[in-house]
N, C-alpha and C positions, 0 to 999 in steps of 0.2 A: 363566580360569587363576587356581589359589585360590594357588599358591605362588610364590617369586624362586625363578628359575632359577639352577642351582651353576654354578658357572665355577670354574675350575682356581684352587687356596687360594690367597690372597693372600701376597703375598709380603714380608719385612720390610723390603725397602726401600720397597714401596708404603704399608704399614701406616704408615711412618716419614714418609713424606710428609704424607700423609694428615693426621696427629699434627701434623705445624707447623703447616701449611696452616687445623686447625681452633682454634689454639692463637693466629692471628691473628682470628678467625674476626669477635670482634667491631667490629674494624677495617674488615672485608670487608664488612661488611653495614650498615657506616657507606658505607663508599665508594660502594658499590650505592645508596643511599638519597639520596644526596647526585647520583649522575649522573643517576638519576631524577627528580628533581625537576628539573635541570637541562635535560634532554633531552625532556622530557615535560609540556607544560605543563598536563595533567588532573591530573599527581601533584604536578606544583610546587603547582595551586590546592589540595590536600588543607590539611585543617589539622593540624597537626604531632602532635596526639593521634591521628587518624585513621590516619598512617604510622607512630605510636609503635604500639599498641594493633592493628591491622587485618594493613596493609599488612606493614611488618616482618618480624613472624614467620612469616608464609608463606615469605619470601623465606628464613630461618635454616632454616624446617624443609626448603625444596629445598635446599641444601646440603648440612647434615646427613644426609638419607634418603641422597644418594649419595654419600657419604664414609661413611655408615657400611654402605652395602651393599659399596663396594670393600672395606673392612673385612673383609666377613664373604665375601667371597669368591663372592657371589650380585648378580643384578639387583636393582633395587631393587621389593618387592613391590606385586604390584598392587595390593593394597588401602591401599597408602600412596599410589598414585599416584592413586585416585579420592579420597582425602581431600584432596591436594593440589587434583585438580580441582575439587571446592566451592567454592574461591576466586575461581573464574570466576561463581558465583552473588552472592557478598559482592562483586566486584567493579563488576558491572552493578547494584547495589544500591545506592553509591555515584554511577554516573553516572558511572563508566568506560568509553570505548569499548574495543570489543574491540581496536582497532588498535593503543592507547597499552597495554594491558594485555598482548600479544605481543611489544612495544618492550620491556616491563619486563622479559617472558624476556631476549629476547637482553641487553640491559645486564647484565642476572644471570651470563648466560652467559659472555659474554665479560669482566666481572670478576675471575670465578671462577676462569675459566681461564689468565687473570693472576696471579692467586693462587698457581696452582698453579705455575706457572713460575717464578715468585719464589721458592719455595720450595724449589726442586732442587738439592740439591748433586751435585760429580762423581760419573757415573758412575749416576744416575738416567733420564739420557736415555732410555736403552732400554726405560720404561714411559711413555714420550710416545704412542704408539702404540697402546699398550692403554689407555690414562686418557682419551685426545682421541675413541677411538670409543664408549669406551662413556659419558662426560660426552655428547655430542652424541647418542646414541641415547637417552639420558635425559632431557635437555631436550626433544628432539622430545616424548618421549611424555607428556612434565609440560605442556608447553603444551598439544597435541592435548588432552589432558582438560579444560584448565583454558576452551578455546574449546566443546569439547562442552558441559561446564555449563554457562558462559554463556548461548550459544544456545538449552539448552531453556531458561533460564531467563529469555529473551525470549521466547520462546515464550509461555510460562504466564503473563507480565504482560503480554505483547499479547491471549489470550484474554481474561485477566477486565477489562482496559481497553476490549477491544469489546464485551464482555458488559454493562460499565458504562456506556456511554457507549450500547448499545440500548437497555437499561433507563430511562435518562434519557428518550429520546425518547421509546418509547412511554408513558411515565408522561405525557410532556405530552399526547400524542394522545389519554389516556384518560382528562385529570382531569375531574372532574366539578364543575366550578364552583370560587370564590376559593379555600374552605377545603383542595379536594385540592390545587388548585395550591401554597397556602400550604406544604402537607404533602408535595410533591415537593422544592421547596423547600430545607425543611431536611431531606429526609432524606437528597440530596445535597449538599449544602454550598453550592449553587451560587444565585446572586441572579440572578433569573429576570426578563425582558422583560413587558409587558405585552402584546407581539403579536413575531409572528415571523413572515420571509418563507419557505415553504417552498423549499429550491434541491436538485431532484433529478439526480445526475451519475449516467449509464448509459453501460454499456457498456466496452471496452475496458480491461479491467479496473481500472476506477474504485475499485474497491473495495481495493485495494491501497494508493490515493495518497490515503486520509483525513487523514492526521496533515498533508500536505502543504497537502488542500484547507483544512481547519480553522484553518492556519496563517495562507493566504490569506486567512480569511473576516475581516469588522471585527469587532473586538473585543465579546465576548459571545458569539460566534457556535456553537452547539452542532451535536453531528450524532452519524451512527449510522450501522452498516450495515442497508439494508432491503434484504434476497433479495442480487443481486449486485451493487446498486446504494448509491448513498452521499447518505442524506438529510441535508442541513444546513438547520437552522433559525437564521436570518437574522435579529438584532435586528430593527424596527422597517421599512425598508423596503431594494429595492437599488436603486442607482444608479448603481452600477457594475459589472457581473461579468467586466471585461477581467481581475481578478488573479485570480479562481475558473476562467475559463477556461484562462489560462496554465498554474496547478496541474491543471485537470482532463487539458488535454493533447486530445489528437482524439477526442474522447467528443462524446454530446450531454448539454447542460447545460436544463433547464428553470425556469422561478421563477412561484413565483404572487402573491397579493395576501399583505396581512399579516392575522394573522387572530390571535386570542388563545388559550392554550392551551386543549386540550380540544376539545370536537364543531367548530367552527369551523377550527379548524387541520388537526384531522383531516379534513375534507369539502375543503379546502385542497390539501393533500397528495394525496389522488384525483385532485382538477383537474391535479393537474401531473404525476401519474403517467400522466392521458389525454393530457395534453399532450406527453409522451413516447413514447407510444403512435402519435398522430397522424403526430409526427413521423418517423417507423418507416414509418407505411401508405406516407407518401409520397415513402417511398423517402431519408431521408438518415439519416444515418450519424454525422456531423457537426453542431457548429451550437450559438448559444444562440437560445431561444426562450420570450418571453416571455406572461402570459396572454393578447393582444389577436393575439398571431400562429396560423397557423395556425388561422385561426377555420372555415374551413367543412371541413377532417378532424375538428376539435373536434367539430362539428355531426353529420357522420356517426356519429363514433364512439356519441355521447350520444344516436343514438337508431336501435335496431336494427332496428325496424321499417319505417321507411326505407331506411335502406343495405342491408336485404335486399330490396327492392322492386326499389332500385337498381341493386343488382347480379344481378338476374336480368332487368330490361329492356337493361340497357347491357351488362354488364363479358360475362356469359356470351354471353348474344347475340355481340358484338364477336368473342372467344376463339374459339367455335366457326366463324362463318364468314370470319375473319382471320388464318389459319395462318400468314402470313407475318410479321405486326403491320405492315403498310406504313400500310392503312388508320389504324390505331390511331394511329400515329406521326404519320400527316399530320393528324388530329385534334387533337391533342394541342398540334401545333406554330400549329396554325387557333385554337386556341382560347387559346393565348398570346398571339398577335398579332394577329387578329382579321383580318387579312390576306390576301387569299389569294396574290399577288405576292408579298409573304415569305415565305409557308408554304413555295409554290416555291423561292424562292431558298438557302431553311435543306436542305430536303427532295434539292434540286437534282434538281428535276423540272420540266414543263410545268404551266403555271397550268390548262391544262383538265387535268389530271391531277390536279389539287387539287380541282377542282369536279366531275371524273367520282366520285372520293374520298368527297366530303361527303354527293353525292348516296346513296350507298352506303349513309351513314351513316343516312343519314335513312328508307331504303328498308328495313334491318336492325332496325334500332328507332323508328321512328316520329317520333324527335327530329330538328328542323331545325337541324344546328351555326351558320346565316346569323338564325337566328329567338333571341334575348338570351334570352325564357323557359325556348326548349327546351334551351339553350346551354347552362344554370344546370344543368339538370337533368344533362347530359351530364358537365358540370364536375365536381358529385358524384360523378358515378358513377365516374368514373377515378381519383379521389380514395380513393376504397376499396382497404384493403387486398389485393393479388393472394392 
């Protein structure tokens, strides 16, 4: 819509209004300035050039646009309303939330509309009705804008702050010795670690809660998003990741050794990306896990020529002639406990129904579950990813 819509001409007692009402005007926009900062303690922190210069005059040009579109007998035009909305970009620029900057509407609003009341003489009443809806259908739409531009306007400084802050990472994943590291260095501003713990949060949408994670992490602590997951590089070493898991939330959290930037860090970051992997094959969802855990899914994953041996003597074997998975399960719970009186009792079966079980096992794939060598091999293989 390129034009303000006509509305039936204004009339001289509205016009007349209108005229005092702006004839206080710069009183009004003292008052407004004066409950804002009161009310609002983002605008109380402004410093008082920022609300002279910035703040202000937005606040006179919403008035004025709709005093002078009553005026002119029209809504007040769109294209004043998107210039109004820009302030919603100047004001996230500043380190306004949007919440205290929607406060600032209504305080405006309902100022205004005091103004406007004060200013009535008898026999004005009868334009309280057409002033209250179309002031109020005017604010709506000067705020609505003014939260559209904000928003994309986080939008575009949350992009290029994830943009910056991958860039950072891979710059260290890729330098190539002191001089690049020097040269990452300063080319973002940032004083760099001599080693870093990789900590990779998956899952759940992790990638959402960075600002949160990096908040948690100890001071230094850098990161990025890598795929749908959120790498943070860890000064020096962790010794504790209770406040990274609190931020990550029910995700899996992984960390590795510390490694210096460059080919080390990066061969770093694999290990804990398998380490995340592993923790996946074997089925959780949950959990932190550190390099020394989860060492024999490590094992499989790191070497495929195995686990594909493994899982064509064990896992397929097993699969096809165990449609139920009872076998599989009383395995499983045999080779936790080591047990076979437990296995029963977890299973809630008969101990020869455990032993008729194993033998099964043993007679499918050749492996003894009672026999530690063949056990090991068994252990593997269940270990592998379904």
């Amino acid at each position: 819509m390129a034009d303000p819509v006509p509305l039936r001409s204004a009339s001289r007692r509205s016009i007349s209004v209108v005229d005092r009402v702006l004839g206080d005007l710069d009183d009004i926009i003292a008052g407004i300035a004066e409950a804002m900062r009161r009310e609002i303690p983002e605008y109380g922190a402004l410093d008082e050039a920022v609300m002279r210069v910035e703040v202000l005059p937005v606040t006179r040009r919403v008035v004025e646009s709709f005093f002078a579109a009553v005026r002119a007998g029209t809504t007040v035009p769109p294209r004043e309303l998107r210039a109004l909305g820009e302030s919603g970009r100047a004001r996230l620029r500043l380190g306004v939330p949007l919440d205290a900057v929607l406060h600032a509407y209504r305080i405006a609003g309902r100022l205004t509309w005091d103004a406007i009341l004060t200013h009535l003489e008898p026999g004005d009443e009868l334009l309280l009705g057409d002033l209250a809806a179309r002031w109020i259908d005017f604010m709506d739409n000067a705020s609505s804008a003014v939260a559209k531009n904000y928003l994309a306007e986080s939008h575009t400084m949350l992009r290029a702050l994830d943009a910056r802050r991958r860039e950072l990472v891979e710059a260290l994943l890729s330098a190539d010795g002191p001089a690049e590291v020097a040269a990452v260095s300063l080319r973002f501003s940032t004083v760099l670690a001599a080693a870093y713990v990789p900590v990779l949060v998956s899952g759940g949408g992790a990638a959402a809660r960075i600002d949160a994670l990096l908040a948690a992490g100890p001071e230094g602590t850098l990161g990025g998003h890598r795929g749908e997951n959120v790498l943070l590089l860890v000064p020096d070493r962790v010794e504790d990741v209770s406040r990274l898991q609190a931020a990550a939330g029910d995700v899996l959290l992984a960390w590795g050794r510390p490694a210096g930037p460059g080919s080390a860090l990066l061969s770093e970051v694999t290990h804990v990306e398998e380490l995340v992997a592993a923790a996946r094959s074997d089925g959780r969802a949950t959990g932190a896990f550190g390099p020394e855990e989860l060492l024999v899914e490590q094992l499989l994953l790191g070497n495929t020529r195995v686990a594909l041996a493994l899982r064509e003597r064990v896992v397929d074997v097993l699969l096809a002639r165990d449609p139920s998975g009872a076998v599989v399960s009383t395995l499983r719970r045999y080779l936790a406990t080591g047990s076979i009186p437990e296995t029963a009792r977890l299973e809630v079966v008969h101990p020869n129904t455990v032993t008729y079980r194993l033998g099964r096992v043993r007679d499918l794939t050749g492996l003894d579950p009672r026999i530690p060598a063949e056990a090991t091999l068994l252990v593997l293989g269940l270990g592998l990813p379904t």
